[in-house]
Every structure is written in structure tokens, then in C-alpha cells.
N, C-alpha and C positions, 0 to 999 in steps of 0.2 A: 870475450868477457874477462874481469878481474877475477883473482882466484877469491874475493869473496861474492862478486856475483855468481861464481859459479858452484859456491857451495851454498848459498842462499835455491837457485835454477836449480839442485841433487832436492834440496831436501821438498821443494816445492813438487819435482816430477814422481816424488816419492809418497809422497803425501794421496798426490792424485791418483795412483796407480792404485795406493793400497784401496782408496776408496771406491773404483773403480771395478777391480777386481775379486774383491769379496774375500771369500773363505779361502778359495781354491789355490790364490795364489798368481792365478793368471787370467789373461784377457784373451775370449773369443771372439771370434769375428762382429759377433751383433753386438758385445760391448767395445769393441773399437771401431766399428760404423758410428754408434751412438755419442764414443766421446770424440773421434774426429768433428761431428756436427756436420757430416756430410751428409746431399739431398740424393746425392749417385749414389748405388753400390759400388759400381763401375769402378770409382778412384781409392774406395775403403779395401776394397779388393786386392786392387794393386797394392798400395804401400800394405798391407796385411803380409801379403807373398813377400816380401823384399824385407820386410822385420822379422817374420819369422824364418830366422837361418835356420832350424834344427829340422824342420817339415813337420812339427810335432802338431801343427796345427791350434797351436795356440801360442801367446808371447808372454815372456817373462818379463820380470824385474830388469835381470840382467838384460835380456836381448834388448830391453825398450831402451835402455840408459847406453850401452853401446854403440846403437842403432841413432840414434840421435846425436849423442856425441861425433859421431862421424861427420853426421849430415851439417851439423852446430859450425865445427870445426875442421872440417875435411876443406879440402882444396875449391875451387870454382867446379875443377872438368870433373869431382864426384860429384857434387850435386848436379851438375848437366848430363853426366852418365846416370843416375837418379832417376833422372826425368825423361832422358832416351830409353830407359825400360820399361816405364807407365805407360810410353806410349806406343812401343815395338810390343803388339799383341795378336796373339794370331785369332783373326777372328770371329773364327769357327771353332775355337776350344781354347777357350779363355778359363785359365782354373787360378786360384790363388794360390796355390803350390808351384805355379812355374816357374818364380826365380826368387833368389837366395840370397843375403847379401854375408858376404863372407869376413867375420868379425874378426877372423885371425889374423889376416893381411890387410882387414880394413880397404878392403875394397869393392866396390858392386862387381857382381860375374853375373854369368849364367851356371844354375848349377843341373837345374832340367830346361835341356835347351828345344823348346817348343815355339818361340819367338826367331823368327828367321835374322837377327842381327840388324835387320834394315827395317824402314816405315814404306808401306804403301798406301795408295789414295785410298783405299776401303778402308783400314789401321787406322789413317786418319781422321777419314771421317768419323770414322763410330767414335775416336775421342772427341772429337770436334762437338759432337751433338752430345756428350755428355757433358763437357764444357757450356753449351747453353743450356740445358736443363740448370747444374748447379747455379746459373747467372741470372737464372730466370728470365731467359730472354726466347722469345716465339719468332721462331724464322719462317717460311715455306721451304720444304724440302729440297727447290731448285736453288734458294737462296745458300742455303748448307752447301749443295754442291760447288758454288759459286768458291765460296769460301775458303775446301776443300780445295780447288783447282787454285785460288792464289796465294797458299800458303805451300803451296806443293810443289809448284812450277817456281816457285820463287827460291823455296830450299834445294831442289831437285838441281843441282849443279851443271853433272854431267846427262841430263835428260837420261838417265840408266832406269827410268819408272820406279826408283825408290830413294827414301833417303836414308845417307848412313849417319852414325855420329857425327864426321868428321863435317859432314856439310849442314848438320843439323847447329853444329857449335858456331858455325859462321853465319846460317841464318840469323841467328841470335844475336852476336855483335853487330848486325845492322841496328838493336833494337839497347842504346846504352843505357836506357832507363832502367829496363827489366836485369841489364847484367850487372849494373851498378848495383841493384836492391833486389836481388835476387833471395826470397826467402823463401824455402820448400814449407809448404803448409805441415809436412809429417815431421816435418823438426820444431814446427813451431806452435803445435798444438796445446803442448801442455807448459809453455814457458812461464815463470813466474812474475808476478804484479809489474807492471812499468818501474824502474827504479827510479826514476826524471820524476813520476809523481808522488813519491812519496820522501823528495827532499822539500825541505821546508823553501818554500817562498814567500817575499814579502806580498805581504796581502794586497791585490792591484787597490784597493780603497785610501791604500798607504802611500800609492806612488805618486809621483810628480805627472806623470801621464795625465791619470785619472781625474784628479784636481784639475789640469788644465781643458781637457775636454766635458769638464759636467760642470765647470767654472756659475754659470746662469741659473742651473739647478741648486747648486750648493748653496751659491750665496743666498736665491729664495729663501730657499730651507733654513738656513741661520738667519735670516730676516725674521720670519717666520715662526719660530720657536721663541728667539729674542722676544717677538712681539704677546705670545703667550707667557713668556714669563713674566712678563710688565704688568700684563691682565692681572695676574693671577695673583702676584704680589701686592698689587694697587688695593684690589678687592680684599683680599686677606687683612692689610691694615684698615680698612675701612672698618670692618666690621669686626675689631679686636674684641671688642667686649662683649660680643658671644660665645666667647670659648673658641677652644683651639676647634674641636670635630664644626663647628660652625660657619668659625674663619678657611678650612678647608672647604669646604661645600658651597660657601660665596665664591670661594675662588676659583673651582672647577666649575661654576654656575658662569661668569662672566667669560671663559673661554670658551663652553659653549657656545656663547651668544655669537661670538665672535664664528669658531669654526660652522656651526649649522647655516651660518650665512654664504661663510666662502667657499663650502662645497656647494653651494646654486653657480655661485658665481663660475668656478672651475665648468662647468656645464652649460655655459651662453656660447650654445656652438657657433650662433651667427656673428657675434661680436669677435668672439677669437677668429674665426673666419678673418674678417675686417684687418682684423689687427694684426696679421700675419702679414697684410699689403704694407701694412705703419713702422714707422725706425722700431715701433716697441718688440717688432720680433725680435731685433740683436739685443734686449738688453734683459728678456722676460724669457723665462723657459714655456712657452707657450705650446714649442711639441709635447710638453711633458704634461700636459694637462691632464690626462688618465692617471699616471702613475702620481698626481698630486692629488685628485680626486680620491682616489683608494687610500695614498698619507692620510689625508683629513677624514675619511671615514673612519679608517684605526683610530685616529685621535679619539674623533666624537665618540666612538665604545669607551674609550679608555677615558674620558674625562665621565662619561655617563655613571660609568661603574664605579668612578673615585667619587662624582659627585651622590651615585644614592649611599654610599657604603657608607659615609659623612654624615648626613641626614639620619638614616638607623641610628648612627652610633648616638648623635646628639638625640635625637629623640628616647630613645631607650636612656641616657642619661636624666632626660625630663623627666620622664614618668617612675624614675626611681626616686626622681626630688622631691617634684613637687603631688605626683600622685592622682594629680586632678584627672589623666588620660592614661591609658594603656599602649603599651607600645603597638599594639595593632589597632588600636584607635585611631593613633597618632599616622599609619601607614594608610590605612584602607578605608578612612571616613571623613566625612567632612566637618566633623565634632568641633575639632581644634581650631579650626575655622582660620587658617594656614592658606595666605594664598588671594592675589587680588581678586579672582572672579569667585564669589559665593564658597573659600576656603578649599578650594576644587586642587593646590599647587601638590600635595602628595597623592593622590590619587592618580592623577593623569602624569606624575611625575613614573609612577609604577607601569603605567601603561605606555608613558615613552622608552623607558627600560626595555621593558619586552619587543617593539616595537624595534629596535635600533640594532637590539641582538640579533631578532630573526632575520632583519636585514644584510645584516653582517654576512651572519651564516652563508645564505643565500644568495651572496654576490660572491663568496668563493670559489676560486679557481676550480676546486675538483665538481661543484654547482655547475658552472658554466660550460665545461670542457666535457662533461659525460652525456652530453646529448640534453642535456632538460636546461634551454634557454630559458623556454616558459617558467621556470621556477623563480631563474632572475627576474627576468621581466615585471611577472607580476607582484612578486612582493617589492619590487624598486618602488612602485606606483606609489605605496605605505609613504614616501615622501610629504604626499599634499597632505597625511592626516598628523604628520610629525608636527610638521609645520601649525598646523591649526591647533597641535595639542601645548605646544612652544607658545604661542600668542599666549593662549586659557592661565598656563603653567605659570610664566616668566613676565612679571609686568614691564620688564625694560627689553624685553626682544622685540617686540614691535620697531624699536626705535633702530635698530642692526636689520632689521628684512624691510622697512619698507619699500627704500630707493631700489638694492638686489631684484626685492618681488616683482616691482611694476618692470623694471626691465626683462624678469624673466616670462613673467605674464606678456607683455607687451612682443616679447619673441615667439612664446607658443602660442597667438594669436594669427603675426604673420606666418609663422608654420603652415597653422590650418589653414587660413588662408588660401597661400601659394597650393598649397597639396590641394585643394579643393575645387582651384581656379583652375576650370577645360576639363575636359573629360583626358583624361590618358587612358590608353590601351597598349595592351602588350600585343601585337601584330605577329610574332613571328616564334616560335621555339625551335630551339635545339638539346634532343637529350644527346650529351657525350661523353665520351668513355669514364669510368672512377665516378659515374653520376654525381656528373657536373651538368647544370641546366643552364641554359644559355636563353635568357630572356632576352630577347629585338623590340622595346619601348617606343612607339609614336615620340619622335621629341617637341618637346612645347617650342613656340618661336621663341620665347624669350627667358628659356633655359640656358642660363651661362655660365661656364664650371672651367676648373684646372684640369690638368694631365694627374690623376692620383687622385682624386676628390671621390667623395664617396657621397651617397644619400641612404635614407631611411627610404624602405617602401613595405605598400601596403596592400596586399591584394584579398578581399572580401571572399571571395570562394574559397581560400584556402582557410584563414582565419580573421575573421570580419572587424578585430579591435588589436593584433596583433602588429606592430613597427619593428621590422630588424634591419640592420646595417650594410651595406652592402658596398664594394667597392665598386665605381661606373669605370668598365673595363673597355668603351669606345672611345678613342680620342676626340678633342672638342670642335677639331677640322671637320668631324662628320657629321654633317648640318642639318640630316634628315632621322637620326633612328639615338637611340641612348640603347647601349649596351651591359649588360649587366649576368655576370659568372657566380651561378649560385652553387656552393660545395655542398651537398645530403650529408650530414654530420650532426643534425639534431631533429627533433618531433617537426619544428614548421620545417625543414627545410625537402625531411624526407615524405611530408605530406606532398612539396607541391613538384616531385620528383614524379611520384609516384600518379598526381593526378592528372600527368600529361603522359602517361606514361598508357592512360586508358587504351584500349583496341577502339581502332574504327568501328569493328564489328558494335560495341556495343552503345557508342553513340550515335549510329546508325539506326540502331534497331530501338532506341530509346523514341529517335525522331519517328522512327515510321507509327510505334505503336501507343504512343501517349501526347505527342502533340498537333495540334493544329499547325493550320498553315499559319493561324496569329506567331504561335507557340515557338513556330519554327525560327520565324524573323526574329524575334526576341533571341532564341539559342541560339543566334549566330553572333551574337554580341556577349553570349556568357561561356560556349563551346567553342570547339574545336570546327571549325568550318572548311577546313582542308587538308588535307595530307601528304604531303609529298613525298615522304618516306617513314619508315616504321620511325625516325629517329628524329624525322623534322618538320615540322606541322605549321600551318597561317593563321591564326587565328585572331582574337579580338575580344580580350577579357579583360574588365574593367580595373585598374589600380592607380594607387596615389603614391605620388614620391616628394616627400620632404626633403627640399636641401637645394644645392649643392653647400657639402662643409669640405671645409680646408684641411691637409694632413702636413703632415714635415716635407711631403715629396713638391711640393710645392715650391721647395726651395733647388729644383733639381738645376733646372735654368739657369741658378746664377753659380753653378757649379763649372769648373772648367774639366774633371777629369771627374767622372762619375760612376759608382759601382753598383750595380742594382743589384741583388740577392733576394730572391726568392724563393720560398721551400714547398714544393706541393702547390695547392689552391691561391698559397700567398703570391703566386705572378701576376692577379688579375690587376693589381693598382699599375703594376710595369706595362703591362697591354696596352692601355690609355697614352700612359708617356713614352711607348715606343713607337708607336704609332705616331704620334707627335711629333715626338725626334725627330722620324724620317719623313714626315711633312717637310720639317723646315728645313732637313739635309736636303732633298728635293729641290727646293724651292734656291736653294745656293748651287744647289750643281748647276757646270758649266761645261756645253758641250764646243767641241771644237769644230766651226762651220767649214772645215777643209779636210775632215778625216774624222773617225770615226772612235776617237778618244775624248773623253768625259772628266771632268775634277770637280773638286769642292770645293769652293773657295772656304778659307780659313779665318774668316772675317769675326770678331767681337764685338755683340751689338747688345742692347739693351734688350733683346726679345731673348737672343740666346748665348752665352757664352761659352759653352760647351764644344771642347776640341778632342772628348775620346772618351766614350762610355763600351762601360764591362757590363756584361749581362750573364749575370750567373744563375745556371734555374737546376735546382734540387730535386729529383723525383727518387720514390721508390723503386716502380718498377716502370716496366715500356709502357706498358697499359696507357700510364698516367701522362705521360706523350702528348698522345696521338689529339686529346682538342686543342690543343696551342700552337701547333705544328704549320696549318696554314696559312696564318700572320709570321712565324719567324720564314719560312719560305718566301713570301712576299720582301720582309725586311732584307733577307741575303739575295735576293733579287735587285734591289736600291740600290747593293754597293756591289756590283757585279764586275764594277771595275775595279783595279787594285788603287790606292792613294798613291802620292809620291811621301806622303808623312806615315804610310800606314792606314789602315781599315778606321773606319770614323769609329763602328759598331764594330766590336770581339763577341761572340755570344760564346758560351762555356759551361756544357752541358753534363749532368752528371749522374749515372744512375745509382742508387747506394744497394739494390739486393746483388747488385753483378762484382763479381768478385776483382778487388785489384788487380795490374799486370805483374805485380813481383808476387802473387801465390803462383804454386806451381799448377792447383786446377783450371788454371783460367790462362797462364800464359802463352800456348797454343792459339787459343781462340780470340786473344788482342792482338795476339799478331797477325791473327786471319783476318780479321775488324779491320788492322790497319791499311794492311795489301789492299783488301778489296775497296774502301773507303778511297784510295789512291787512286786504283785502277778506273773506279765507276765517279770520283767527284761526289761521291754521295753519300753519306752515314747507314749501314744497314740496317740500325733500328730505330731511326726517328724520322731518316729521308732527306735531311737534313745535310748541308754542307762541313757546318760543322759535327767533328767529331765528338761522339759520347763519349765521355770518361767514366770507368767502371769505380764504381767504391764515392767514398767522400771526401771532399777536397779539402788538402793541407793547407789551412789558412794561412800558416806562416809563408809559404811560398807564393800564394797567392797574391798576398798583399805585398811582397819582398818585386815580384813582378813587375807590381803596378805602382809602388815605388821607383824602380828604375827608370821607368819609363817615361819621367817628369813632365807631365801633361800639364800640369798648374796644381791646385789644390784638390785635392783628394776627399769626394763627398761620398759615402757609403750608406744608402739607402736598401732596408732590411724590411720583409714582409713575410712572418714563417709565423715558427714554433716559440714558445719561449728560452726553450732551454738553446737551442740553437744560437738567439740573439744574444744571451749571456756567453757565449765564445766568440763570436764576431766583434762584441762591442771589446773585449777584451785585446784582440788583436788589434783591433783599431787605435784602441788607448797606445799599445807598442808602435806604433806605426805613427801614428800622429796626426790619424784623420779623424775628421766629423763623423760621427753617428749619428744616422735618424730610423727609428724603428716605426713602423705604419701602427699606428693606433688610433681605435675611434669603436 
């Protein structure tokens, strides 16, 4: 560091400690377990022993800012000397007093030598298993052992049954990631704010990137606002000789007219659908249809509130002129007789107010995101009576919704419809792990949909008028069943978790003692009719599915180097189109009829043009794995052979509660991950060929990768969190690929 970050890094470690520390001065053990933010003792333990040089049993000011400084600024082989005394622990009397780090000559010693100098496989292990506790990773005990023996045998030079520094330094330089970025977590606990983020940068909305990849959105938008200002001017001089609060009020009135129509419009899911097949997807931002739907709803608040707050003010001018009405006359009656249908235009103009605000409200993100879909939902529905209050209200809005209407009417028609037309049944469940529900769908014959397409469904037993959205996570090659990944995250979704979730026992006993044999036949069409395991059930319950709709991913095909990123539950639209992929990887490979070697041909064709897709899948913790696990084994099954170009499909797995391989807690246990993942061909926590990677991935590298690597153009397809997609699309913009985020 510069000597002013490193007087910036004093006053920062200074600050913490005092507040930390309290009255007394100094930090004990339970307050530096707590500020490490460690889940072990085990590791608070050790760096405790090794900062406290005095054995006073507590750390100072001084010790901490010495004690760090070293670690900061000392050589490589202290901090690997460091790290060789965390983990040489004898361990049957393990104390935090056993060793000292001696601040005079700045060097790590032993000063109570109760650590025999070397590591053995027992040593190890007990760090090893405290490494996955901290990582939050669930092994079986032989699995530990496993681990233990190839991180031991491997460091273990002289097979002597321990390891000393000298061979523990060299297991390391096999691993140049961890020695390049080696950062001991006890040095870098209390560092201060990133200084990179708090230099100014040009805002990316500024940069020439940004502009050229939201090129379609932009210009919309300035179409678009252009076209409001025209309104709104046009209107204003028409009606000059009402006063100015007048001429405002006409003029927020006629952009109304205009906005409460093209939010229907942003919502003819089938016609966008359509229109994604048409040249009109290059020239119309058609994936952006959500995020232009929400624009235009802020408008419609913001013209509403300009257009009543206009009306008040003129009217409250009236009734001081001329006296004939009161201003709440003029508001809340139909006196003034204001208004084409029987004087009704303030009144229902006050009811569309309230109306458009609570809508507002209610489709906000912290609404939607905290488990109560239902809130949205049902106040969206308030649409059909806006609309009917807009005809009463506005004599010239009929003439703006009628063509809109009939095609949006004419859509939710065929909706019903199609969702009507055949009985559908859900045939099959699977509860799996992070209660995820895995509905197996009857497919209609002449259900036909993309890789990424999504439908509404609707199942009566859970909530009998209820439609949510749902990504169809079976690819379209599979002719017999429609697939569909429900994530428990709100009221419906954890109702219909929970209703499959029933005991045999109790639909058993329901059957024996309240129905007929009529009774029976009938609840085999609305229950649970088999079991196969506590987790996976046949059954035959009736629902409807509206759709198939179109997303962005629909453009994956005509992508030649493809990124998929998925966060959590957000993999289910990638399930569909990787499945697909390797349909039609399949369908090109070509075996060799004199020997037992395989290839892909590399052919570009109108179905697929695609020569190299990334699949990158985001989870918390292991748990959340293990239901996606048997399709990606299948997928690394496909490519079993190696390419002469390289692997068609890279998948790139990542856990974020597992600590990186440059902390000091965890870099034992990556390097035991690695060894055994070598030895066995197999990942030890997903099963999986590929390797997990601990922590969250450096985009900048990532993408700097898949740069190099010049496949063709560069399509990066996103399905997570929000906050998430706003650092991806940003990388993108640097990098100078397409973004499509999954919305619907």
C-alpha cells in the first residue's frame, strides 16, 4: 500500500478496534471470534494465540496493528509460516496460548512449544473438518477421510507420515492461484473501504458502451417522451383560453389517453411472442417489455397527480370567481355537471386517482419480492375498472382503447380458450431439496413452445382463480410430459409445496374413513394416487396452462458464443435450452465406424448456430445443488469425449457461502477439493465433473476469458436477482456483449 493508504488502513484499524473494544481497552477472545465473523472457534482460536505475543490473554492496540502489519507487509514464507502454525496443532490439547508471534524480530516462533513442528493426518484432518464447517459444506465422514489422505499423501514428500514447513511450501506452489492471491483472513479483517470504489467514475449511463448496447431501448424512450411532449403541447395550445392550471390538465389529460393505452399494449403477450419470430425484434426493444411497462406505469402516477393537482387548482380558482360552486362541490358531486356522461368526469376522475396510486404501491418491488404475490396480483385485476372508469371520465379515450381493447380482449379470449381446451393433469411430483417442486404436466399434442418460454398456470386445489408465471424447464424435444420448477418463496407457491408435501398416512386414512368407493374414483383425479417415495409421488390433479410466451432467451440459437448465468431458482429457463442444446449437439455428433472416437461437426445452420456456450450456475450453499444435478450429469455425459476445438458445453459452478481459495480458512480444504476432484474425476460436493468454485465469480475475468476465446459474438443470457443483473449487464457493456435478462 501507498503511505497514504496506509495511513487512511491506521486510522480505519483504529477506529474498529476502539469500537470493538470498549472501555477496557482490549479485545478478548468472544470479541475477536465475533469481529473475525468466524463460524469455527477452532480458527478464532488460533490467530487469537499467535496475536496475543504477551500471553496476557487479551490483545491490544499495539499487538493488533504490529500483528498485522507483519502479516500486511511481511514476506510470502511469514504468512506461510502463519498458516503452518494454524494448522500444526496437537490435537489433544489444543489451547490458545500455544504459540506467540514475536513482534520484536517480527517473526512467527514457537514460544510454548506444544505443537510438534510437523502436520499429521489426525492435525489435518480436525483442520480440514473445520474448513468445511466454516464453507458450509456437508461431507460423510469417509469423504473427510478421503480428503485428508489426498491432501497428505500429496504434501507428504518424503512419505516420513508428516508434513513439515519445507514440504507444505511446495505443496502450495503447485497451486499458483492461492500463492499469487494469497491473503491471510487475520490480516485482512479489519482493512478499510475498497479505495477503487471510492474513486470517481464516469457513470456507465455516460459511456459509449452503454449507448451502443441499449441503442433500441434508448431510441424507444426518446421516441417516446418526444411523443409526449407533442401531446402535451398540442393540447395545452388548444385549450389556451382556459387558463394556464387548465391548459396543464388538458395537457396531462391527452397523454394519459395516450399512456393508459400503451401499457395494454406492452402486455399482448401473444403478439410480442409473434413478433419476436418478425425483422421487428432487431429494430423494437421487445425483451424490454417489463421494464417499459413499469416506465409507463410511473408515467401514468405522474401524469395522474399532475393532471388532478391542475383541476384542484382551477377549480378552487372557479369557485373563488364566480362563487356558483364550492370547491368540494366542484370535486366530489356531480352539481357542476363536468363531464360527458351525466357530469360524473370529477368524481370518477378522484376514484381513478386512488385507483392508480394503490396500484402503484402494490406492484412495487419490496410488494412483490416479500412473499405476498397475492397483493400484486389482485389489485393489478383494478385494470378492467380503470379502464371503464377512463371511458365514463374522458370522452375522447374511447377513441385511444378501442383498436388496443379488441386485440387485447380478442387475446384473453384465446387464452381462455387454449387453457380450457383438454383436460390437463399434473401426472407426476417431485419435492426437492431448498423446496423446489417439480411438477411432470400431461403435454397437450399441440403444445408448441421455445427453449426458455414460460406459461401462466393454474391449479384449483391450491387457489382456484389464481395465474402465476412460471418458467417450462423441459425441453421442447420431449414430446410426452411439460416440466415445470416451482421455487416456495411466496403464499401460493408455499401453499402448493406444502400440499404435496401431505403423509400417505393421512390421505389414506382420509380414503378409508369418509369415502365411497364413488368417492374414491373421483380422489384419484384430485389426490395423490401413489407414492413412490416420501419425495416423489403419481398422481393426477387437474390444472390449466396459459401460453407458451416468448422471452429474450429465444434468441439463444442465433447466438454463436453463448453465456448462460443463472442465480439460485433462476436456472430453470437454462434447463429447457440445455437440454435442447445437447438434443441438437446429439444429433451432429459423429461417430467413427473403425474405432471408437466421436466428434461434433461444427456446422452453421439455420436451426443452430452456436459453436460454444458458458454455463454459469450461482448457488448459496450445497443444499441448493443437489435437484439440477441429474440433468447436468447427463449433459457431461453428451460430451464425454474431448473436442479437437475444445468442449462444446464449459459448465462453471460456484458456491458463495464456501470461502475463497486465497483466505487462509479454507485454503487447506481447496486444495484437498482439488487433489481428490483429480484423483476421483468427480467434484466432492455436487458429483459433478466439473469443479465447484468457492466464493463468487470475478466477472471481470470471466468475461476477459470468454473474450479470448473468439467463438463469434458474444450473447449473455441472465435469469437471478436484480441487484446481481445490474453488475453483469455492466461488465457486458465493458466487454461489448449483448445482454438479455429473463423477464415475464
Amino acid at each position: 500500500m501507498s503511505l497514504d493508504e496506509d495511513a487512511r488502513w491506521l486510522e480505519w484499524v483504529t477506529k474498529q478496534f476502539e469500537s470493538i473494544a470498549g472501555d477496557d481497552k482490549e479485545i478478548d477472545l468472544d470479541e475477536f471470534k465475533t469481529a473475525l465473523k468466524v463460524k469455527e472457534s477452532f480458527f478464532a482460536e488460533r490467530f487469537f494465540a499467535l496475536f496475543d505475543s504477551d500471553g496476557s490473554g487479551s490483545i491490544s492496540l499495539d499487538e493488533l496493528l504490529k500483528a498485522l502489519n507483519l502479516l500486511i507487509h511481511g514476506s510470502e514464507t511469514d504468512k506461510l509460516r502463519f498458516l503452518f502454525q494454524v494448522y500444526d496443532v496437537d490435537v489433544h490439547h489444543c489451547n490458545y496460548s500455544i504459540f506467540r508471534l514475536d513482534l520484536q524480530s517480527e517473526t512467527i516462533k514457537h514460544i510454548c512449544i506444544v505443537g510438534s513442528g510437523s502436520i499429521d493426518p489426525d492435525e489435518l484432518r480436525t483442520v480440514l473438518k473445520s474448513c468445511l464447517r466454516e464453507s458450509a459444506i456437508s461431507l460423510p465422514e469417509e469423504k473427510l477421510d478421503d480428503l485428508t489422505l489426498a491432501l497428505f499423501e500429496s504434501a507428504d514428500k518424503d512419505n516420513s507420515g508428516s508434513i513439515t514447513f519445507e514440504e507444505l511450501k511446495a505443496e502450495l506452489e503447485n497451486f499458483p492461484e492461492v500463492m499469487e492471491n494469497l491473503t491471510i483472513s487475520a490480516a485482512n479483517w479489519l482493512k478499510p473501504p475498497d479505495l477503487e470504489q471510492n474513486r470517481r467514475q464516469t457513470p456507465r449511463y455516460l459511456t459509449r458502451a452503454y449507448w451502443h448496447n441499449n441503442s433500441r431501448k434508448l431510441l424507444f424512450l426518446c421516441a417516446y417522451t418526444c411523443l409526449n411532449i407533442l401531446l402535451f403541447i398540442v393540447a395545452m395550445l388548444k385549450n389556451a383560453s382556459g387558463g394556464v392550471w387548465f391548459m396543464v390538465a388538458k395537457g396531462c389529460g391527452q397523454c394519459l389517453n395516450l399512456n393508459c393505452t400503451f401499457i395494454m399494449v406492452l402486455m399482448l403477450r401473444r403478439c410480442i411472442t409473434w413478433l419476436r419470430a418478425t425483422w421487428v425484434v432487431r429494430v423494437l426493444p421487445l425483451d424490454q417489455s417489463i421494464l417499459l411497462h413499469q416506465i409507463v406505469g410511473y408515467a401514468i402516477l405522474i401524469f395522474t397527480i399532475a393532471h388532478t393537482t391542475a383541476h384542484v387548482m382551477n377549480f378552487a380558482h372557479l369557485s373563488e370567481r364566480d362563487g356558483t360552486y364550492k370547491l368540494w362541490e366542484y370535486l366530489l358531486t356531480t352539481r357542476p355537471g363536468i363531464g360527458w356522461v351525466n357530469g360524473t368526469a370529477s368524481v370518477t376522475g378522484v376514484v381513478l386517482q386512488v385507483i392508480i396510486s394503490l396500484m402503484v404501491v402494490c406492484s412495487s418491488t419490496f410488494v412483490r419480492r416479500s412473499g405476498h404475490f397475492e397483493v400484486f396480483y389482485w389489485s393489478h385485476l383494478l385494470y378492467i375498472w380503470v379502464w371503464i372508469l377512463l371511458v365514463v371520465h374522458c370522452a375522447n379515450f374511447w377513441k385511444w382503447f378501442v383498436v388496443p381493447g379488441v386485440v387485447f380482449l380478442v387475446e384473453k379470449l384465446v387464452g381462455i380458450a387454449a387453457s380450457r381446451m383438454g383436460g390437463l393433469y399434473i401426472i407426476e411430483v417431485n419435492l426437492l431439496p431448498s423446496k423446489v417442486t417439480h411438477l411432470v404436466i400431461k403435454r397437450p399434442p399441440f403444445f408448441h413452445f421455445k427453449p426458455g418460454d414460460y406459461v401462466y398456470i393454474n391449479i384449483p386445489v391450491i387457489a382456484k382463480y389464481e395465474w402465476h408465471p412460471f418458467t417450462i424447464s423441459s425441453a421442447p424435444e420431449q414430446q410426452d410430459t411439460l416440466w415445470l420448477h416451482v421455487r416456495s418463496m411466496g403464499q401460493w407457491t408455499n401453499r402448493l409445496f406444502e400440499y404435496f408435501k401431505q403423509s400417505e398416512n393421512q390421505v389414506v386414512s382420509t380414503k378409508r374413513l369418509t369415502a365411497s368407493l364413488r368417492d374414491r374414483r373421483h380422489q384419484r383425479r384430485a389426490q395423490l394416487s401413489a407414492k413412490l417415495s416420501d419425495n416423489h409421488r403419481y398422481c393426477n390433479i387437474k390444472c390449466y396452462v396459459d401460453g407458451p410466451f416468448g422471452t429474450p432467451t429465444r434468441q439463444i440459437f442465433a447466438s454463436e458464443h453463448a453465456v448462460l448465468i443463472g442465480a439460485g431458482i433462476g436456472i430453470t429457463p437454462f434447463a429447457s435450452i440445455l437440454q435442447s442444446i445437447m438434443y441438437r449437439y446429439r444429433m451432429r455428433k459423429q461417430n467413427c465406424p473403425n474405432c471408437n472416437y466421436s466428434w461434433c461437426e461444427t456446422i452453421k445452420d439455420n436451426e443452430m448456430k452456436l459453436r460454444k456456450v458458458d454455463f454459469i450456475w450461482i448457488n448459496r450453499d450445497q443444499k441448493s445443488f443437489e435437484w439440477f444435478v441429474s440433468l447436468l450429469t447427463k449433459l457431461e455425459m453428451d460430451q464425454a469425449d474431448e473436442e479437437p476445438e475444445g468442449r462444446f458445453l464449459e459448465m462453471h459452478m460456484y458456491m458463495t457461502s464456501a470461502l475463497s481459495k486465497n483466505d487462509m480458512k479454507a485454503i487447506g480444504l481447496q486444495m484437498a477439493l482439488d487433489l481428490l476432484a483429480k484423483k476421483e474425476k468427480r467434484d466432492s460436493i455436487t458429483g459433478l465433473r466439473t469443479r465447484t468454485q468457492p466464493g463468487r465469480p470475478e466477472w471481470g475475468k470471466v468475461f476477459q476469458k470468454v473474450a479470448e476465446e473468439k467463438k463469434g459474438k458474444v450473447h449473455v443470457f441472465y435469469c437471478g436477482s436484480p441487484a446481481l443483473a445490474k453488475l453483469i449487464k455492466a461488465q457486458c457493456e465493458h466487454f461489448g456483449f449483448n445482454f438479455y435478462k429473463e423477464n415475464f
